[in-house]
PDB file with SEQRES, HELIX, SHEET and CRYST1 records, atoms N, CA, C and O in Angstrom:
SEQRES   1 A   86  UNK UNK UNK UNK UNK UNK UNK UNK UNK UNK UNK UNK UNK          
SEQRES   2 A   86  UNK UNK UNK UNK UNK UNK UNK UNK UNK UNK UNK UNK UNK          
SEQRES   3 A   86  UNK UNK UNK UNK UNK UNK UNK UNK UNK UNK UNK UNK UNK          
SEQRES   4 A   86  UNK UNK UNK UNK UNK UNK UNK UNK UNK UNK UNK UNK UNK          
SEQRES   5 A   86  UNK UNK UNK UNK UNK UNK UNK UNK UNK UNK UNK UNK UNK          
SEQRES   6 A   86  UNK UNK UNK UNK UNK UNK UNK UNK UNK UNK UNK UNK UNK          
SEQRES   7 A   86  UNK UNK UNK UNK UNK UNK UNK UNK                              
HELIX    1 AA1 UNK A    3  UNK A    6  5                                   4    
HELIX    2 AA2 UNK A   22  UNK A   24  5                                   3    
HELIX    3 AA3 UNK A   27  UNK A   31  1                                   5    
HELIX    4 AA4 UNK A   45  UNK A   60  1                                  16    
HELIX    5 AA5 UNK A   68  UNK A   74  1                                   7    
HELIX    6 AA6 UNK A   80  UNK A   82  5                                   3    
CRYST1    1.000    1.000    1.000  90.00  90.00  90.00 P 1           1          
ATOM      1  N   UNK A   1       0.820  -1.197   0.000  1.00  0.00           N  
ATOM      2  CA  UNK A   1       0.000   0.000   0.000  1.00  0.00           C  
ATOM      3  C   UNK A   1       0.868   1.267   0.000  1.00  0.00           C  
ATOM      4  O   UNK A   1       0.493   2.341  -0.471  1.00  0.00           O  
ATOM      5  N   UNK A   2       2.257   1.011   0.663  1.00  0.00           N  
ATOM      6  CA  UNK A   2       2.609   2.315   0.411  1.00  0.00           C  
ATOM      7  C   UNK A   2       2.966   2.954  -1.173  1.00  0.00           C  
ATOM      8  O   UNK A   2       2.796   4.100  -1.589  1.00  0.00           O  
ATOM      9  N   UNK A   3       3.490   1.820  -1.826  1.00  0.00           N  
ATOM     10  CA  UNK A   3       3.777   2.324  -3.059  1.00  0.00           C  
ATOM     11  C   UNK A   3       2.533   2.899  -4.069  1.00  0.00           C  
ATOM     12  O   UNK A   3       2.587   3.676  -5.022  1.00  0.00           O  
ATOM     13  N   UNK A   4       1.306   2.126  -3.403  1.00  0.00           N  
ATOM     14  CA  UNK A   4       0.205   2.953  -4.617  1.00  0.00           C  
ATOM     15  C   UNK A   4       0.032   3.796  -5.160  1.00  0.00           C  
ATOM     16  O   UNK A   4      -0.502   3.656  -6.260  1.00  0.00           O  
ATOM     17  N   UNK A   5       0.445   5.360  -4.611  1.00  0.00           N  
ATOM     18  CA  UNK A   5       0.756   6.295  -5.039  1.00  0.00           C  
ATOM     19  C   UNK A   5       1.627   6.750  -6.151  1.00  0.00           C  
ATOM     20  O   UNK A   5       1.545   7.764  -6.844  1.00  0.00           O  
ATOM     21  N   UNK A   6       2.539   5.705  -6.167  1.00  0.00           N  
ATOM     22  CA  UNK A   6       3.466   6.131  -7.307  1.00  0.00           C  
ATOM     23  C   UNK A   6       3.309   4.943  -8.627  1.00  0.00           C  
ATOM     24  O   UNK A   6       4.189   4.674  -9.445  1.00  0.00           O  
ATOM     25  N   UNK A   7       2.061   4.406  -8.558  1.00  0.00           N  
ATOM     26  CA  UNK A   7       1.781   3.522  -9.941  1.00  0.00           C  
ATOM     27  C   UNK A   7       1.213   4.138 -10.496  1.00  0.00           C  
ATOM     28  O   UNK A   7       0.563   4.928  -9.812  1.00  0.00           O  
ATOM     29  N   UNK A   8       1.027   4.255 -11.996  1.00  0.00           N  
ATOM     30  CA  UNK A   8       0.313   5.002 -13.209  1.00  0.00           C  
ATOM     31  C   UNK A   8      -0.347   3.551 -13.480  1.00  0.00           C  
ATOM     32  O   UNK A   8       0.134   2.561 -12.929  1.00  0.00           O  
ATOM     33  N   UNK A   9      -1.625   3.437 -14.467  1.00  0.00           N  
ATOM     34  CA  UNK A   9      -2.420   2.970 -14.606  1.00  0.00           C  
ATOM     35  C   UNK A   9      -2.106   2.420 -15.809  1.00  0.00           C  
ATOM     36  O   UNK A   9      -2.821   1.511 -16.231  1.00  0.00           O  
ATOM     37  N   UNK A  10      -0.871   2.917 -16.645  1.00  0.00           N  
ATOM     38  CA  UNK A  10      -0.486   2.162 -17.565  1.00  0.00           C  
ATOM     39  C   UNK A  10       0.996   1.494 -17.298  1.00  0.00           C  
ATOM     40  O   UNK A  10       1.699   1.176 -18.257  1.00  0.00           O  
ATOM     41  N   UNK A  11       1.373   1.326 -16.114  1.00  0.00           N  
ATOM     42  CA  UNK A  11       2.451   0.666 -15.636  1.00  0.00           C  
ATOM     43  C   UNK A  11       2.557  -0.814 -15.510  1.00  0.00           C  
ATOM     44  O   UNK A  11       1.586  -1.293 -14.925  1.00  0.00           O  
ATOM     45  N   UNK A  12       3.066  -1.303 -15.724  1.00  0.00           N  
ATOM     46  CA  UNK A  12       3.421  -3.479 -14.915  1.00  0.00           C  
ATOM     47  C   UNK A  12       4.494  -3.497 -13.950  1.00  0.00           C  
ATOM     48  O   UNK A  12       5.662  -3.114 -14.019  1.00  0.00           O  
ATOM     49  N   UNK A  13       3.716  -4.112 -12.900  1.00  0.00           N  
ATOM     50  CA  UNK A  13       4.325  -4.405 -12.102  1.00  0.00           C  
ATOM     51  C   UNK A  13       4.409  -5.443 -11.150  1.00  0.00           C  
ATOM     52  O   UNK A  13       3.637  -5.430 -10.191  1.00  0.00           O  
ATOM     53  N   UNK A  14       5.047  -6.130 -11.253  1.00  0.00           N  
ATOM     54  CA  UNK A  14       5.162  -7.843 -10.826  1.00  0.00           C  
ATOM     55  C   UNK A  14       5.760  -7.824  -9.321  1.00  0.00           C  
ATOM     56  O   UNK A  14       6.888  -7.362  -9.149  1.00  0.00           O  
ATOM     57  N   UNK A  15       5.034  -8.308  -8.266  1.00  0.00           N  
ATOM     58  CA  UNK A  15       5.642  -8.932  -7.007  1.00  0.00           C  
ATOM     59  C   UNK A  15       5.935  -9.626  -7.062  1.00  0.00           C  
ATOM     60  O   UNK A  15       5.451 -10.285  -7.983  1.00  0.00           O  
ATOM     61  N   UNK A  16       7.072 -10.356  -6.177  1.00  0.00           N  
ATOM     62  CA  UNK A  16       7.526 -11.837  -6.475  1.00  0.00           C  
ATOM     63  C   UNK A  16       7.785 -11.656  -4.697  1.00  0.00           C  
ATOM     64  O   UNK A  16       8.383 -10.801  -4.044  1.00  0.00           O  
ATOM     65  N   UNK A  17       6.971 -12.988  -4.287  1.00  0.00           N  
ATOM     66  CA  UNK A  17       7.151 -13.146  -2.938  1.00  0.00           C  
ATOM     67  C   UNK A  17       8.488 -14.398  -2.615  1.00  0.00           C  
ATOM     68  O   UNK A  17       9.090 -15.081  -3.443  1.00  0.00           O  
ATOM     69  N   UNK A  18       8.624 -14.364  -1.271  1.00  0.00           N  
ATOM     70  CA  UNK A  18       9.644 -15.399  -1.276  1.00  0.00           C  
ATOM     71  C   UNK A  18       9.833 -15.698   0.307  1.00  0.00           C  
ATOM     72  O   UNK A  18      10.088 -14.855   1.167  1.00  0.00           O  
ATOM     73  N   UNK A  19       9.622 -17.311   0.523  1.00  0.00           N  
ATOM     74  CA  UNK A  19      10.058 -17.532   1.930  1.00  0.00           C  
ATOM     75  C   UNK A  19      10.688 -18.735   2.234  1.00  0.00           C  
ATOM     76  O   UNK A  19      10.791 -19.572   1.338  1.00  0.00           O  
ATOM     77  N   UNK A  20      11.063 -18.932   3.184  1.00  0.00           N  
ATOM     78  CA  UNK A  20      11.587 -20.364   3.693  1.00  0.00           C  
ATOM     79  C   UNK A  20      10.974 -21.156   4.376  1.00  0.00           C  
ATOM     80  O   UNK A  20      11.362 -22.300   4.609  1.00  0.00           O  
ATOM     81  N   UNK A  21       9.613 -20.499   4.916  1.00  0.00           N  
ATOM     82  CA  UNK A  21       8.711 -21.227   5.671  1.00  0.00           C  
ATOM     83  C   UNK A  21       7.608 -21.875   5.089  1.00  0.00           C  
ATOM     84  O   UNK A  21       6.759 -22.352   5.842  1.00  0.00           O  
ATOM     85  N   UNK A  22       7.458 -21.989   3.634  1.00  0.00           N  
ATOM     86  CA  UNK A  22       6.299 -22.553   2.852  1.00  0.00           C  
ATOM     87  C   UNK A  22       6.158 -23.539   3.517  1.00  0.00           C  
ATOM     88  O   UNK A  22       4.941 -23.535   3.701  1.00  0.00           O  
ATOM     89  N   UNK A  23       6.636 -24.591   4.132  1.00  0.00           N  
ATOM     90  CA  UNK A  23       5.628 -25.557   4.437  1.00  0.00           C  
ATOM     91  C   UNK A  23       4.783 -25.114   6.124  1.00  0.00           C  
ATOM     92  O   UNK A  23       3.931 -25.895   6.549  1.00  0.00           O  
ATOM     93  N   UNK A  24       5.069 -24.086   6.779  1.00  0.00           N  
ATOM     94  CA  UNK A  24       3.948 -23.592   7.530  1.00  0.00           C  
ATOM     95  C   UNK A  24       2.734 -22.648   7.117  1.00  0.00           C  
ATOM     96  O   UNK A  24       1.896 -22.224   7.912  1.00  0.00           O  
ATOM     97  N   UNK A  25       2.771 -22.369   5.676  1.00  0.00           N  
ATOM     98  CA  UNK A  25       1.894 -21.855   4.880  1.00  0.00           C  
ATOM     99  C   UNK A  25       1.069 -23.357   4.510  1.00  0.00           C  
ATOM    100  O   UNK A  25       1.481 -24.453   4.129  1.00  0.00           O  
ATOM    101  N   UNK A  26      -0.575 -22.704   4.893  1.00  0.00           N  
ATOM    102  CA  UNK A  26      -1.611 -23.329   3.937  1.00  0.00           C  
ATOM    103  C   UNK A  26      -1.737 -22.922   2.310  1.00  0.00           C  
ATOM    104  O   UNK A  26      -2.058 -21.788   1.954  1.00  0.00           O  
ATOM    105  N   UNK A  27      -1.478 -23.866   1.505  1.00  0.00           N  
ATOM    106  CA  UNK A  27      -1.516 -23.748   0.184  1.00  0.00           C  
ATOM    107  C   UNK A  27      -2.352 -23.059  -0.334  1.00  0.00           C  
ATOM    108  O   UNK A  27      -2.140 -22.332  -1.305  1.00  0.00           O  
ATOM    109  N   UNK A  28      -3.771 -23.238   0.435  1.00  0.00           N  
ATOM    110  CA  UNK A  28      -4.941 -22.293   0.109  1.00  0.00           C  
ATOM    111  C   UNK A  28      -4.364 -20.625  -0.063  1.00  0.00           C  
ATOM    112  O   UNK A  28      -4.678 -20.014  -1.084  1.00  0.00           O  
ATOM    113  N   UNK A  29      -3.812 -20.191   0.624  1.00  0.00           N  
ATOM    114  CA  UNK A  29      -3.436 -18.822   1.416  1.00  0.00           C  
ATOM    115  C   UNK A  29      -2.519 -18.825   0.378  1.00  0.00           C  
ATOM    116  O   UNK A  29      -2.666 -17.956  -0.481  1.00  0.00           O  
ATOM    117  N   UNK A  30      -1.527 -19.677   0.260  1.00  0.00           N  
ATOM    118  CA  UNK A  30      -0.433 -18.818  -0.614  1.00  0.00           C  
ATOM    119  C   UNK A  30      -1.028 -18.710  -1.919  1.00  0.00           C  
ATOM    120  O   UNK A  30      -1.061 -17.635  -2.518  1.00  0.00           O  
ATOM    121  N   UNK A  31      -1.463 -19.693  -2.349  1.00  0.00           N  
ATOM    122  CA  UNK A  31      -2.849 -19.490  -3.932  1.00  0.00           C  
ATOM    123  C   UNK A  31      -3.059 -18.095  -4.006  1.00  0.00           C  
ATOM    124  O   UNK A  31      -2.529 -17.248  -4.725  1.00  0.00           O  
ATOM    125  N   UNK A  32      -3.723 -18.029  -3.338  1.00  0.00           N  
ATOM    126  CA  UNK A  32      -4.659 -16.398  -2.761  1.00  0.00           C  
ATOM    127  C   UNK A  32      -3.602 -15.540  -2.289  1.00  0.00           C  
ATOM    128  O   UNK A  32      -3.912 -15.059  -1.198  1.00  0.00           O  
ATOM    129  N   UNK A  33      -2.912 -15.312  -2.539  1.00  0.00           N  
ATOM    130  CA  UNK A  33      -1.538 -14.231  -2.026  1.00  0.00           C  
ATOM    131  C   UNK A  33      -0.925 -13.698  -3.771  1.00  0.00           C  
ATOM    132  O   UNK A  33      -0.654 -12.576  -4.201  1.00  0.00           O  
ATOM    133  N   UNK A  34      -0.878 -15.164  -4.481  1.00  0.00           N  
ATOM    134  CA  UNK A  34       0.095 -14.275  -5.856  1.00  0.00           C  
ATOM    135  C   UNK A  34      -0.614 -15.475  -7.218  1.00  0.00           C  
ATOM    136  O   UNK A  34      -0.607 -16.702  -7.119  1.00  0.00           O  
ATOM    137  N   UNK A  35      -0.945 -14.996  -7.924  1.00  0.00           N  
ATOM    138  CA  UNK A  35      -1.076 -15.596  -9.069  1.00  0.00           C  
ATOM    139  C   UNK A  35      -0.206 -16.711  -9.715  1.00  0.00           C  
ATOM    140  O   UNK A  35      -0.552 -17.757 -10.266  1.00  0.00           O  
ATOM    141  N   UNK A  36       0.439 -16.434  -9.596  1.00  0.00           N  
ATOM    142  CA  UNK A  36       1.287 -18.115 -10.019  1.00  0.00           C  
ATOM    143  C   UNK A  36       2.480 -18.304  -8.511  1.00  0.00           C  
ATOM    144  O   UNK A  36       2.908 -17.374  -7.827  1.00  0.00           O  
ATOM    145  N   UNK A  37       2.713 -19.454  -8.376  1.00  0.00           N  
ATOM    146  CA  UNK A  37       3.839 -20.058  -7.562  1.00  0.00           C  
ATOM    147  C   UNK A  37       4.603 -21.201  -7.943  1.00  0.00           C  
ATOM    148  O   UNK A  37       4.260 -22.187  -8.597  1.00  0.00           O  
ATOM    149  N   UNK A  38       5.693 -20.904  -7.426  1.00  0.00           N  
ATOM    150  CA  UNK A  38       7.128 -22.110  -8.199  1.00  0.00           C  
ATOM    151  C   UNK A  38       7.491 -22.523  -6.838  1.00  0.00           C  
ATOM    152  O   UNK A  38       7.524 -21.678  -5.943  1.00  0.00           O  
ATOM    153  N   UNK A  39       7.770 -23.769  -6.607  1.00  0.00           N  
ATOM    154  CA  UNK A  39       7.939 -24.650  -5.483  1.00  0.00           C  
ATOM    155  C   UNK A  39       9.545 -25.195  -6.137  1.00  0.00           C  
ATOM    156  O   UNK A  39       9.949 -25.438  -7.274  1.00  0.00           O  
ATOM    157  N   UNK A  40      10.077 -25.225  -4.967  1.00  0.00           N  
ATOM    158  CA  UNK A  40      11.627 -26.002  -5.365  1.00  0.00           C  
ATOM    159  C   UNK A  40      11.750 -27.169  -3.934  1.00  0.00           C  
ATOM    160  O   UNK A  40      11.587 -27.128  -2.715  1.00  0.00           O  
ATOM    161  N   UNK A  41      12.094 -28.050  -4.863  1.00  0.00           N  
ATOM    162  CA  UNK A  41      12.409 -29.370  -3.857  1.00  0.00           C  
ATOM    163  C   UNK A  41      13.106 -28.989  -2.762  1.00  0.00           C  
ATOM    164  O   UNK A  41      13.690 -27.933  -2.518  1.00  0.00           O  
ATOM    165  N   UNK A  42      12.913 -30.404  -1.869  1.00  0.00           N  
ATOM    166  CA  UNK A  42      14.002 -29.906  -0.487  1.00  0.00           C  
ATOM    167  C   UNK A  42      15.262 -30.758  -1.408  1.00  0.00           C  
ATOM    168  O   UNK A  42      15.174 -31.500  -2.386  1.00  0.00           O  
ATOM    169  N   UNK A  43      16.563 -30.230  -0.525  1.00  0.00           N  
ATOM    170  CA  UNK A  43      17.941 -30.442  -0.740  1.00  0.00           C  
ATOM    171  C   UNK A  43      18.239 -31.734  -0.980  1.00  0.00           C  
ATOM    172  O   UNK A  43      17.559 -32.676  -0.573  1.00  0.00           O  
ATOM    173  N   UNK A  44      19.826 -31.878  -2.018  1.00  0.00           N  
ATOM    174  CA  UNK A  44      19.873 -33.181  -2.114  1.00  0.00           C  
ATOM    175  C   UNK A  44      20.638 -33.688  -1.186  1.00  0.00           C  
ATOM    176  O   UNK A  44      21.271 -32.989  -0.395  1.00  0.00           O  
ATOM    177  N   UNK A  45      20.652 -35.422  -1.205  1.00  0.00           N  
ATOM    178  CA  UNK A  45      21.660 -35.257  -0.433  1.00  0.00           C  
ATOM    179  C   UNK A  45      23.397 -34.535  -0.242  1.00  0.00           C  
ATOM    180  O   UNK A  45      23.532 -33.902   0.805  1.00  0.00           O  
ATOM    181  N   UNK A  46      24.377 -34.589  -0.957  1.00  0.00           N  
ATOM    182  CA  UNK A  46      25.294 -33.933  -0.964  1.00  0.00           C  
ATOM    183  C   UNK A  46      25.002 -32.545  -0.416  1.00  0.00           C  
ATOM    184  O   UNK A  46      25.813 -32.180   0.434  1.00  0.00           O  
ATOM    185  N   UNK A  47      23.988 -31.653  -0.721  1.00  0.00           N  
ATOM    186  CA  UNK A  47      23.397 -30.499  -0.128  1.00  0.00           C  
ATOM    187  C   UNK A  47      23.185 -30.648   1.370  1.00  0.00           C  
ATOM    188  O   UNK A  47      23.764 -29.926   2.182  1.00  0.00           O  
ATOM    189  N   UNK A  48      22.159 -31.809   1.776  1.00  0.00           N  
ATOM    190  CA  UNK A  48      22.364 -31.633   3.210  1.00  0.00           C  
ATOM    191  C   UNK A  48      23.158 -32.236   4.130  1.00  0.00           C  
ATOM    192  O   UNK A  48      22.984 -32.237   5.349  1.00  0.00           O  
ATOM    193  N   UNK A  49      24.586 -33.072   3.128  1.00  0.00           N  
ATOM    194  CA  UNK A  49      25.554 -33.274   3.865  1.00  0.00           C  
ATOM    195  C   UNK A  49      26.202 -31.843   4.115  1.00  0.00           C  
ATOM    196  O   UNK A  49      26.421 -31.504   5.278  1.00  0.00           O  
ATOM    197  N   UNK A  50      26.467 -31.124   3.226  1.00  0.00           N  
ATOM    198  CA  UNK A  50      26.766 -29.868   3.109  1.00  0.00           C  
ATOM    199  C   UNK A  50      26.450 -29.073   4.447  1.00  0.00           C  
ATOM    200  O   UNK A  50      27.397 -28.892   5.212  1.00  0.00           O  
ATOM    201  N   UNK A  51      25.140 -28.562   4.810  1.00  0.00           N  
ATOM    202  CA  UNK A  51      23.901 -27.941   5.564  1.00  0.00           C  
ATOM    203  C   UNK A  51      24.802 -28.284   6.917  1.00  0.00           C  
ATOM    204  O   UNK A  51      25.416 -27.546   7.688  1.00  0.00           O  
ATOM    205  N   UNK A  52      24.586 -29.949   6.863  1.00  0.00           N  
ATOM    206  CA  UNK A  52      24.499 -30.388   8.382  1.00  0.00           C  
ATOM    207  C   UNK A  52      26.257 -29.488   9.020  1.00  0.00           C  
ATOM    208  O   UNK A  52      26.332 -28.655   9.924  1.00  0.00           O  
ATOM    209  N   UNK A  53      27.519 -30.089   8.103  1.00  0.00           N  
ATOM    210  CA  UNK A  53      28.969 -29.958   7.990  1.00  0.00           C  
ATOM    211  C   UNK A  53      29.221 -28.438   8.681  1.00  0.00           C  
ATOM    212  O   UNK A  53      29.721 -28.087   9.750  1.00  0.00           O  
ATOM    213  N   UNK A  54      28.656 -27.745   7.599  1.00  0.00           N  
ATOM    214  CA  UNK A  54      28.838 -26.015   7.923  1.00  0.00           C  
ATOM    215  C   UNK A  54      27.623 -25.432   8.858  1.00  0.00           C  
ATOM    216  O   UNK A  54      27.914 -24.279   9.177  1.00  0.00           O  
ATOM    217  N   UNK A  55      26.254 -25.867   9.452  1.00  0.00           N  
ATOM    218  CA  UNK A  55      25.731 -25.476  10.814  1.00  0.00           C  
ATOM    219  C   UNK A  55      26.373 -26.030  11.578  1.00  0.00           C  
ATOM    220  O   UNK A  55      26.662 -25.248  12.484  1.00  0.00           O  
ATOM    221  N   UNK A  56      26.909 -27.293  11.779  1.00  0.00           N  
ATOM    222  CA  UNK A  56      27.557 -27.690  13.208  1.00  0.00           C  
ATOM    223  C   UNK A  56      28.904 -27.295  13.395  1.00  0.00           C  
ATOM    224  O   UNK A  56      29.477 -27.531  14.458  1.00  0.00           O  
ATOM    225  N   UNK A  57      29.682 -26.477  12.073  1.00  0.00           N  
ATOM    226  CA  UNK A  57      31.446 -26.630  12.104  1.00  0.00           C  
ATOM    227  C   UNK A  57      30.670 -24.945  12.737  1.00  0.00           C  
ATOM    228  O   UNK A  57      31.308 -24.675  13.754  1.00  0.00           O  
ATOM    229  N   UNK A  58      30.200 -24.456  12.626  1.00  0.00           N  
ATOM    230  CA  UNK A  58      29.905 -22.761  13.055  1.00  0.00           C  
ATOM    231  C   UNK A  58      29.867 -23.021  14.571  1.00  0.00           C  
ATOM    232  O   UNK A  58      30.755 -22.728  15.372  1.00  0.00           O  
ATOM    233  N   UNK A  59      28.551 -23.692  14.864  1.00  0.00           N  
ATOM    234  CA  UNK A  59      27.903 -23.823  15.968  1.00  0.00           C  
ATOM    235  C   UNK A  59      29.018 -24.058  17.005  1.00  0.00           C  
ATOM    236  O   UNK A  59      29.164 -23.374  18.017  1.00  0.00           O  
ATOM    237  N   UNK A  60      29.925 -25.287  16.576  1.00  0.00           N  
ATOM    238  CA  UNK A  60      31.101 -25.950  17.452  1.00  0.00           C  
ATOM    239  C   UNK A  60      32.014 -24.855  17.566  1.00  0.00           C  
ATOM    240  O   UNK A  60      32.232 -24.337  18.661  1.00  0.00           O  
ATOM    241  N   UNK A  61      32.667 -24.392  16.313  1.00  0.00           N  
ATOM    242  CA  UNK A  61      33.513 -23.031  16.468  1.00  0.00           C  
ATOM    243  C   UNK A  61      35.037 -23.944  15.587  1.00  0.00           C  
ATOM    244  O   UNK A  61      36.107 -23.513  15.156  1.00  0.00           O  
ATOM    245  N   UNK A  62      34.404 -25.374  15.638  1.00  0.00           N  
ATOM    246  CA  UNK A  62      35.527 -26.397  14.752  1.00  0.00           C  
ATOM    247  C   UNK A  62      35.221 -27.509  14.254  1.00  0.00           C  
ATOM    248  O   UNK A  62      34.217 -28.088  14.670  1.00  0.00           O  
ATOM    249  N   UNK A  63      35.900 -27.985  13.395  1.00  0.00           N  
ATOM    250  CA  UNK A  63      35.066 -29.316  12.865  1.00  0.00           C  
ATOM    251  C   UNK A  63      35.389 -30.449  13.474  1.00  0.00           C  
ATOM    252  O   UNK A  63      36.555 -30.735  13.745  1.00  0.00           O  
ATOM    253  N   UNK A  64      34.540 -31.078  13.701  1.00  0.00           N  
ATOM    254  CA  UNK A  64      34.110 -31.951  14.799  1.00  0.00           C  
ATOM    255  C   UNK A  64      34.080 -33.496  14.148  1.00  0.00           C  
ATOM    256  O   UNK A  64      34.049 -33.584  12.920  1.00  0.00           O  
ATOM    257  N   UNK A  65      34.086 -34.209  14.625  1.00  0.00           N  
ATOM    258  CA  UNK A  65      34.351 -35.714  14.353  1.00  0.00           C  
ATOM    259  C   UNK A  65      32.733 -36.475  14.554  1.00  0.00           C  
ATOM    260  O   UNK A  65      32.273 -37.173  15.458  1.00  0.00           O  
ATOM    261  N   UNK A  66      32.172 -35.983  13.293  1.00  0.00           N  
ATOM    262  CA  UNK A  66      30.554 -36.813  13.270  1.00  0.00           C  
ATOM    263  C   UNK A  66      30.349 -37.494  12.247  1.00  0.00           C  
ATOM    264  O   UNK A  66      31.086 -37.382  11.268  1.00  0.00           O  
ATOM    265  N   UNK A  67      29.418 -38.242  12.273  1.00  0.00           N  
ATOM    266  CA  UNK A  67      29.354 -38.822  11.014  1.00  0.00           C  
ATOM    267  C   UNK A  67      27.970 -37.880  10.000  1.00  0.00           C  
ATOM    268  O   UNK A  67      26.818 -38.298   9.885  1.00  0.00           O  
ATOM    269  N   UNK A  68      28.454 -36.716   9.449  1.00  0.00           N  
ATOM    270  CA  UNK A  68      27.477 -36.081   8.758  1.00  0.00           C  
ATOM    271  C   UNK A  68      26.841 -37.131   7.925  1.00  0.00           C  
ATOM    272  O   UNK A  68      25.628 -36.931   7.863  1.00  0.00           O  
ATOM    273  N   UNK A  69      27.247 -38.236   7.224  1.00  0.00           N  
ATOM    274  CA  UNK A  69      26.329 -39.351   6.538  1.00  0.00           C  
ATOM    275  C   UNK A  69      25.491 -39.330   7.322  1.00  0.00           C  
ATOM    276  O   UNK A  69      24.626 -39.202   6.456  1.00  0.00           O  
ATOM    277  N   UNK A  70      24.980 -39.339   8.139  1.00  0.00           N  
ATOM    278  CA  UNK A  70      23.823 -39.936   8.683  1.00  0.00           C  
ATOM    279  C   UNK A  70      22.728 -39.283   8.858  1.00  0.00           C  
ATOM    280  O   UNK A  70      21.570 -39.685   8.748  1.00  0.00           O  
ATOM    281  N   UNK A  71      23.203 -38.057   9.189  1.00  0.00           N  
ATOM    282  CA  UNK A  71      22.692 -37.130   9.556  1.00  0.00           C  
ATOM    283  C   UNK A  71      22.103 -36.614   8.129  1.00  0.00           C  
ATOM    284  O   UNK A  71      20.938 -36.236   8.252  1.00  0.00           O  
ATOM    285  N   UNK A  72      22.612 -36.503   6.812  1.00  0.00           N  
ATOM    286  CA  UNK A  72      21.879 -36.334   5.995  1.00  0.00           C  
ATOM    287  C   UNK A  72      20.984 -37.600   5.078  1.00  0.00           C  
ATOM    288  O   UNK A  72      20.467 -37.496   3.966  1.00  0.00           O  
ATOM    289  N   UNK A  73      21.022 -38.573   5.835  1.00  0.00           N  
ATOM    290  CA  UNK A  73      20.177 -39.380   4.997  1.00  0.00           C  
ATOM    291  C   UNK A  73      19.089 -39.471   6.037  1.00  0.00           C  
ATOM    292  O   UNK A  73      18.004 -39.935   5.686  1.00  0.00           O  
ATOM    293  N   UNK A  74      19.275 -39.063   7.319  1.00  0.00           N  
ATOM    294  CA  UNK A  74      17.928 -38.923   8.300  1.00  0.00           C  
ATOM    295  C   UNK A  74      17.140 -37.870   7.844  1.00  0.00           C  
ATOM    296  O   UNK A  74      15.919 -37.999   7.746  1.00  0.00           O  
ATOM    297  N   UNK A  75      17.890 -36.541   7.471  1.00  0.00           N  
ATOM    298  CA  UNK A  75      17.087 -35.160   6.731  1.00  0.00           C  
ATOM    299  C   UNK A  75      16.688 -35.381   5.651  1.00  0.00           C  
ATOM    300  O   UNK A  75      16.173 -34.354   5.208  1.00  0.00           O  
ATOM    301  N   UNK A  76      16.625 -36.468   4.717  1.00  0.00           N  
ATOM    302  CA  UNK A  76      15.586 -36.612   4.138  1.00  0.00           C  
ATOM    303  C   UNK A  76      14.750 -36.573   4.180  1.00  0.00           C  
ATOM    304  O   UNK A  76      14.023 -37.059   5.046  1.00  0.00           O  
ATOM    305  N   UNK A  77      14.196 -35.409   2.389  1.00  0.00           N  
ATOM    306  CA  UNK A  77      12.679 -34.591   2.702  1.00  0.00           C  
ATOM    307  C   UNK A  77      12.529 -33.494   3.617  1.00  0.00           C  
ATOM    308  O   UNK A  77      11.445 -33.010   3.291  1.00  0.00           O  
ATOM    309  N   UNK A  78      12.945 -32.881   4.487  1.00  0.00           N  
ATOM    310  CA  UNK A  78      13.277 -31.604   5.624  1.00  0.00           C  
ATOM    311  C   UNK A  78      13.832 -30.976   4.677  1.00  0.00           C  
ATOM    312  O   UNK A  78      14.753 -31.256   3.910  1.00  0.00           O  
ATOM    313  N   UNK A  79      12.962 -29.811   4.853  1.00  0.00           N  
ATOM    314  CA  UNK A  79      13.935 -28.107   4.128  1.00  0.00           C  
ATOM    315  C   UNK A  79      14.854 -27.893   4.929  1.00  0.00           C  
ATOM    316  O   UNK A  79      14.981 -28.177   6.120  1.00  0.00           O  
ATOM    317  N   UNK A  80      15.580 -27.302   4.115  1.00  0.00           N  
ATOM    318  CA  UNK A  80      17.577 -26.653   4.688  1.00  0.00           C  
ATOM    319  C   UNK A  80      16.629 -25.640   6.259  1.00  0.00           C  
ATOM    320  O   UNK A  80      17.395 -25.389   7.189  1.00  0.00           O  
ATOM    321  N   UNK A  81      15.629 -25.317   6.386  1.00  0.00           N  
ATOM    322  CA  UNK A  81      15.484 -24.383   7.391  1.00  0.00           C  
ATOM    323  C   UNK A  81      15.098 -25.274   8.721  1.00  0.00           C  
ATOM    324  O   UNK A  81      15.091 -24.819   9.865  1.00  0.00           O  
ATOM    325  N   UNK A  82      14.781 -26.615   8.360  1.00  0.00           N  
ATOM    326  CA  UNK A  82      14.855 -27.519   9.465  1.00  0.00           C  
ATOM    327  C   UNK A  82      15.777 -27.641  10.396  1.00  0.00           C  
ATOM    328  O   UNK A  82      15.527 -27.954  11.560  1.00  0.00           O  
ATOM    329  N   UNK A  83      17.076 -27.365   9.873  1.00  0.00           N  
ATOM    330  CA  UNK A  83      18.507 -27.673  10.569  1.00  0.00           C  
ATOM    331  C   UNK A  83      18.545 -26.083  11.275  1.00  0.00           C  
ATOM    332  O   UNK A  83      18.657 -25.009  10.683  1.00  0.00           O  
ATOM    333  N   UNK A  84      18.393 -26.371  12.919  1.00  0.00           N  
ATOM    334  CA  UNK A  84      18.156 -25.026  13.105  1.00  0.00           C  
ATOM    335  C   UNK A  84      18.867 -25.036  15.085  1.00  0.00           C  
ATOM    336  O   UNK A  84      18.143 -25.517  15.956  1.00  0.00           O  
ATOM    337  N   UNK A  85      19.984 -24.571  15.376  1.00  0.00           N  
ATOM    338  CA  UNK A  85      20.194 -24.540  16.494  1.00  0.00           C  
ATOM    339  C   UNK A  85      20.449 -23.505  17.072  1.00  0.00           C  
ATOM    340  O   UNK A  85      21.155 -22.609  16.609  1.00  0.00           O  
ATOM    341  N   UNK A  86      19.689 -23.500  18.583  1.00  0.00           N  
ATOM    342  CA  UNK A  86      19.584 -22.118  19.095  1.00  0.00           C  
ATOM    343  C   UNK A  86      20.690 -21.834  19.901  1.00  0.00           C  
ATOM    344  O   UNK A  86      20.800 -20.728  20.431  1.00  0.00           O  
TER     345      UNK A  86                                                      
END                                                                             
């Protein structure tokens, strides 16, 4: 709403929304939010061997002696925003 003011009536202008939390969105709602939507898979594995490697080498402060295999074939299907420590 704030920008309304500065659209002319012969202008285009495309929103493009974007989040990491789509799966706490009802599909209904995001439908009804934007005219078309593009969905991207969750991560592969190599990706969330990746994920797991570099949140826990941060978290620790060093890299640590785990078996990230495992850990990414358990995150199968979980979005990268699953891996989340406070």
């Amino acid at each position: 709403m704030s920008h309304k003011g500065l659209i002319q009536p012969n202008q285009r202008i495309i929103y493009i929304g974007c989040t990491n939390k789509g799966v706490a969105i009802n599909d209904k709602d995001l439908n009804g939010m934007f005219d078309q939507t593009l969905y991207f898979g969750t991560p592969s594995y190599s990706d969330r061997y990746k994920i797991w490697k570099e949140t826990l080498t941060k978290i620790i402060g060093k890299e640590y002696d785990i078996d990230y295999d495992v850990l990414a074939q358990m995150s199968l299907g979980y979005p990268p925003e699953s891996v989340k420590f406070f």
